[in-house]
Phi, psi and omega in degrees: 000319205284304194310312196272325182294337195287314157320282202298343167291307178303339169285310181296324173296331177258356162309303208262353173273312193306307187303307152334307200297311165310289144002251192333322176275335173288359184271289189326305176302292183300023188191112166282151186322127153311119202259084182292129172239164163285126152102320210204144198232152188220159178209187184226129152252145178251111180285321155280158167256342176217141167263181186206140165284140200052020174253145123333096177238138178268147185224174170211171191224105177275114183259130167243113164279200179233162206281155200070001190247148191227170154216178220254178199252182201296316155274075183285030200089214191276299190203150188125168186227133175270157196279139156243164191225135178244093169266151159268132169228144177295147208310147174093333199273156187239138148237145192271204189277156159286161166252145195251151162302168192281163180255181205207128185253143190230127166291145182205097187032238220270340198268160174216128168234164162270107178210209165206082158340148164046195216272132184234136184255165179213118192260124160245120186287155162223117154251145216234114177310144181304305189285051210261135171231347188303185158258355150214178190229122177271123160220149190230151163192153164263102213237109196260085179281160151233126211259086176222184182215233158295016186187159217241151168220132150272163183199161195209148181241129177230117195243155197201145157212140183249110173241149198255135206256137189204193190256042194191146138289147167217134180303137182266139177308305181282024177242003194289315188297324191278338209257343168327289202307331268208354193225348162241017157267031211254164142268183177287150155260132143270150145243070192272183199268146165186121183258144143209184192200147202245119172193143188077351166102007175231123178261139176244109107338135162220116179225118183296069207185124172291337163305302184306306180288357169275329144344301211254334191285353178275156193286357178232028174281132171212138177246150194267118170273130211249031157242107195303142173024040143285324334105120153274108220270306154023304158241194184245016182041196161242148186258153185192125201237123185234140185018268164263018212259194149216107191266136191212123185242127175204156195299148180285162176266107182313334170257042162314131169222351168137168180240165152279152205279339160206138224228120171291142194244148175206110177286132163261112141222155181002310208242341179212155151218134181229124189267142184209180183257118158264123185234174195287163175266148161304141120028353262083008160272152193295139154323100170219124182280041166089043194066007172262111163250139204228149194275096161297332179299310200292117168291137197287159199293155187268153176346075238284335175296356182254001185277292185314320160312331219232337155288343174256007130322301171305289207281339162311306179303336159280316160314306194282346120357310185281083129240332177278149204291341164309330194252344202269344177259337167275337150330314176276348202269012190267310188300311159336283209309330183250010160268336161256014216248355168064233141008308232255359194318329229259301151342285192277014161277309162304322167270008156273330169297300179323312194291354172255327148324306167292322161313299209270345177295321172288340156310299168285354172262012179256331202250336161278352145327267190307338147289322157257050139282315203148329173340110201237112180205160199220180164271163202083348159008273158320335180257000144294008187265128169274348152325298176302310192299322208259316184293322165256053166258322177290318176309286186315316179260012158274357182246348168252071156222299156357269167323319156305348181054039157310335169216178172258075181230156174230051183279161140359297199253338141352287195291066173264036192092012173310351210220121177228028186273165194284001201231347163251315192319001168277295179293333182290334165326292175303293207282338167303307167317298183324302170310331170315276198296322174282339178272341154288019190289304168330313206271146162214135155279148163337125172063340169300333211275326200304309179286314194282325159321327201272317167317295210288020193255338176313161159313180162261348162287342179276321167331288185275356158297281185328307177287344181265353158315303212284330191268017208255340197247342152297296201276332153359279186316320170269344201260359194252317181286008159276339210242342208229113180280352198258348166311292215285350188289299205296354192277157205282157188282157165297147179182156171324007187267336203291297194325291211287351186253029161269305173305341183295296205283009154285328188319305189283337186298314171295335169295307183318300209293290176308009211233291198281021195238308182300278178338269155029283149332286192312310180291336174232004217083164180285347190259355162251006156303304166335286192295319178277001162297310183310304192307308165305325204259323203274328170284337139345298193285295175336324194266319206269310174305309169320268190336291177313346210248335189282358175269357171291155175275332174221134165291149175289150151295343176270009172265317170316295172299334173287323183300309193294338205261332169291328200273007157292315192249021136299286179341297189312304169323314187263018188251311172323282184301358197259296235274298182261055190286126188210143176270128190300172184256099191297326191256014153280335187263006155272324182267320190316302221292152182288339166264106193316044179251149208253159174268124166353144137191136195305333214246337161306293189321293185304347175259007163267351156273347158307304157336320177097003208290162132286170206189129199254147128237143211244049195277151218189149168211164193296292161298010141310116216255298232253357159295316191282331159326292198298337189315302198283350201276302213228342181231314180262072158249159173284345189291312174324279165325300174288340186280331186329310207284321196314312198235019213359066203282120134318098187272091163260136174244146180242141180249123174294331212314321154268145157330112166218099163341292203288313181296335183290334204267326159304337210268339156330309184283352156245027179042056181217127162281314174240170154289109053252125159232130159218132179236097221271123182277153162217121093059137181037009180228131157343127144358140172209102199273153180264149182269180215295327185243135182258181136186161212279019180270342171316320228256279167320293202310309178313346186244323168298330159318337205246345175274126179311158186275000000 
């Protein structure tokens, strides 16, 4: 008995050794040898220990870098290679995508790349065809990397695990803690709505979800776009959250060559990362979200943290207003006015301000009307109407006829300080702002384009703050010499010299006047300028007859009638140049010019940068005072035109001078509203806008920056 017990122990010890041993090779089996690379060792793991035919399992391939050394995520940035994995499998069997770890962004002086640190998995499903009859199962992969730190190694692995094929999968126990870890370097997956769209050289992304915007409201939120050289990743664009949406604006990546119709998107912050799918909008359609639809060219409103920055933007851009020559003649006839106004200097400061203040506030509430219909309209607007152009050309020169003291009147816009009795100096004041603020519609001033981009993407109470700001920096100039006795001492005493330099000061109106008819022209033709020349000359007469009729003590009825029948047939005469308005031909006026420039067009611009050329663009209208300066100052020079030739720089202009929607939407993608924007493209470098006032050393520097010594 003691003997057969003796046996059956020894039978039983060796039951549980065979069983271990077996135990042991199958642990074994489920993690392939570690595989030494320079900087970084790599392996394959399996999370079953045993597959089943027509079942599903997971495996990872584990990169252990060495510490400080990283590799890259599906996009790796700026540089760098993302890890591919190539398996062999047995026939019939599928693998799926990696699922990549949340990414991690690394700076390298000027570059931004995607990648990951320290031990990292790259999780892959393997499905094993139903009709699997061996009894184990081989999978092999080749895993190819790029491994770096201040310097870069690639490297590679061939890797293998053998699994015993039975009738269920089962997990192996000891793999249970990597693939924890390996499933919680994971991001969430979402399918919140999400879009984005390319245009103009800007990709806009939306993504719809009230979670993503409590996301997007954190400072370290960021999103990893999953397309290789879609994106300039450098910078960090703007992010911008309107109720649940969340809008990521970012510069296109100059070696753009196209996308995919969908794209992994991967949301960052402190507290969540969640990967979702974006997918592109066709072609000429709107950014839409799921019923949200968005203007993607319009860049989304900038920070609200910047309004103060951007009112005092405002009010600089309205001082440096009085300097410009479009402001400056009705500007002098103000100061006359408060050079002679005594007492009362403070009255007619205020109520000049008011009329300007007010002018650009009815302004911006007209032109944000009309951008939300749909408009694609900037300042200045209004002088894209030749309506306008032509009624106040006819204004400037019934008011330097005025001034000439051809006739006598004291109306609303008349009353340009000619007047100090107390009962027109209020209004003649108030209409001076008005006038002031229209003829200062041609000009944008220094830090003005900055401020007004920045407004008109705003509410509209954030709107109309910038503009009253901006006309609050116009009227400046006069409220500190109402205000300030030591100001008001240096303006010159009255005296018979005011009466000839009020006549003096019809000279610039008739220049204004002729400014505005040459526009005119520009917008419609020489054949209906000729008419609105008729139209001038038939009011002119009118005004002369008026003066005369006002030196009789009693006017005739037939003078009366002779007066109406002339300002009839002005009227007709300027209904007349309006009725055959045809516009000239920008691009014979293009072949004419001495200067060697092409006419605008987002699709031109883009195939000379495709090209790789570099490229000034030049946007500009007729009715730009300091667009037409800087043309003749700085750019249609001959040193220009050779440095252009030099470096062979593509000059395209875009003319504003009419509505053209596509010039509104560029001057958008540069938080510019208006006119002069000029911008030098150069082959591999950020957009580089130039300021508002040229010269041609100006000209030079910028471009000479971007040439190798």
């Amino acid at each position: 008995m003691s003997a057969t017990k003796s046996w059956l122990t020894l039978l039983s010890n060796a039951l549980l050794a065979f069983a271990l041993l077996l135990s042991s090779s199958a642990a074994a089996q489920v993690a392939s040898a570690v595989v030494e690379q320079p900087q970084l060792r790599a392996q394959l793991l399996s999370e079953a220990q045993q597959v089943a035919a027509g079942e599903r399992f997971t495996v990872a391939v584990k990169l252990m870098p060495d510490a400080g050394w990283h590799t890259y995520w599906v996009n790796p940035g700026d540089s760098g290679l993302a890890t591919t994995l190539a398996w062999q499998l047995p026939a019939g069997s599928e693998a799926g995508a990696i699922q990549w770890p949340i990414a991690h962004k690394f700076r390298i002086g000027p570059l931004a790349n995607y990648g990951f640190e320290g031990d990292t998995y790259l999780l892959t499903d393997i499905a094993v065809p139903a009709d699997y009859s061996a009894s184990d199962y081989t999978l092999a992969v080749r895993a190819d990397w790029l491994v770096c730190e201040d310097y870069c190694i690639p490297g590679f692995a061939e890797l293998s695990v053998t699994l015993p094929v039975g009738a269920e999968t089962s997990l192996a126990p000891s793999q249970r803690d990597s693939f924890a870890s390996a499933r919680a370097q994971l991001p969430e997956r979402a399918d919140w709505p999400a879009a984005f769209d390319i245009q103009a050289k800007q990709v806009t992304i939306a993504v719809r979800h009230a979670d993503a915007a409590a996301m997007a409201s954190d400072d370290s939120f960021y999103a990893f776009v999953g397309a290789g050289e879609l994106v300039e990743h450098a910078t960090d664009g703007t992010v911008f959250v309107s109720d649940d949406t969340v809008f990521i604006q970012r510069p296109q990546n100059t070696f753009y060559s196209g996308v995919a119709d969908t794209i992994p998107l991967l949301l960052v912050s402190d507290q969540r990362a969640v990967l979702l799918n974006a997918t592109q909008q066709a072609k000429g359609q709107a950014l839409n979200v799921k019923g949200l639809a968005v203007n993607a060219a319009v860049k989304p409103p900038a920070p609200l943290t910047n309004l103060p920055l951007m009112l005092l933007f405002a009010v600089l851009g309205g001082l440096m207003l009085n300097l410009m020559p479009c402001v400056f003649p009705v500007l002098s006839l103000k100061a006359l006015s408060m050079a002679n106004s005594g007492d009362q200097r403070r009255s007619h400061a205020l109520w000049y301000s008011a009329g300007v203040i007010i002018s650009f506030l009815a302004i911006a509430a007209v032109l944000l009307a009309l951008r939300a219909t749909g408009a694609a309209l900037g300042w200045g607007f209004q002088l894209q109407n030749p309506w306008l152009i032509a009624a106040m050309a006819l204004l400037f020169t019934a008011i330097g006829l005025n001034l000439s003291g051809l006739y006598q009147v004291a109306t609303r816009l008349m009353g340009l300080g000619g007047s100090s009795q107390p009962e027109h100096g209020p209004r003649g004041s108030f209409a001076t702002g008005v006038l002031a603020v229209v003829v200062a519609s041609p000009c944008t001033a220094p830090f003005m384009g900055v401020a007004l981009g920045f407004a008109i993407v705003q509410p509209p109470l954030v709107a109309l703050s910038v503009f009253a700001a901006l006309g609050f920096g116009l009227a400046l100039p006069f409220l500190l010499i109402a205000w300030i006795p030591a100001l008001a001492k240096r303006l010159p005493r009255p005296g018979q010299w005011m009466e000839r330099f009020k006549q003096w000061m019809a000279v610039p109106m008739y220049l204004t006047a002729v400014w505005l008819i040459w526009v005119f022209g520009r917008q419609t033709g020489v054949d209906s300028m000729a008419l609105l020349l008729i139209a001038a000359v038939l009011m002119a007469t009118m005004l002369w007859w008026l003066g005369l009729r006002q030196l009789q003590p009693q006017p005739s009825i037939t003078g009366g009638l002779l007066t109406l029948a002339l300002m009839s047939l002005s009227l007709l005469a300027l209904a007349a140049s309006l009725q055959f308005a045809q516009a000239p031909s920008k691009t014979a006026t293009a072949a004419d010019s001495e200067q060697n420039w092409q006419p605008w067009s987002a699709a031109k611009l883009s195939e000379l940068q495709q090209a790789g050329q570099p490229v000034f663009v030049n946007m500009t209208a007729d009715w730009c005072i300091t667009c037409l300066a800087n043309e003749k100052v700085a750019l249609d020079t001959a040193a220009t035109r050779a440095l252009f030739a030099e470096h062979t720089i593509a000059y395209l202009k875009g003319d504003w001078t009419l509505q053209d929607p596509a010039i509104t939407e560029y001057l958008g993608q540069f938080s510019r509203n208006g006119v002069p924007l000029y911008v030098l493209y150069w082959p591999g470098q950020e957009p580089q806008i130039l300021p508002q006032l040229l010269t041609p050393a100006i000209v030079r520097e910028h471009i000479t920056q971007f040439v190798s010594p």
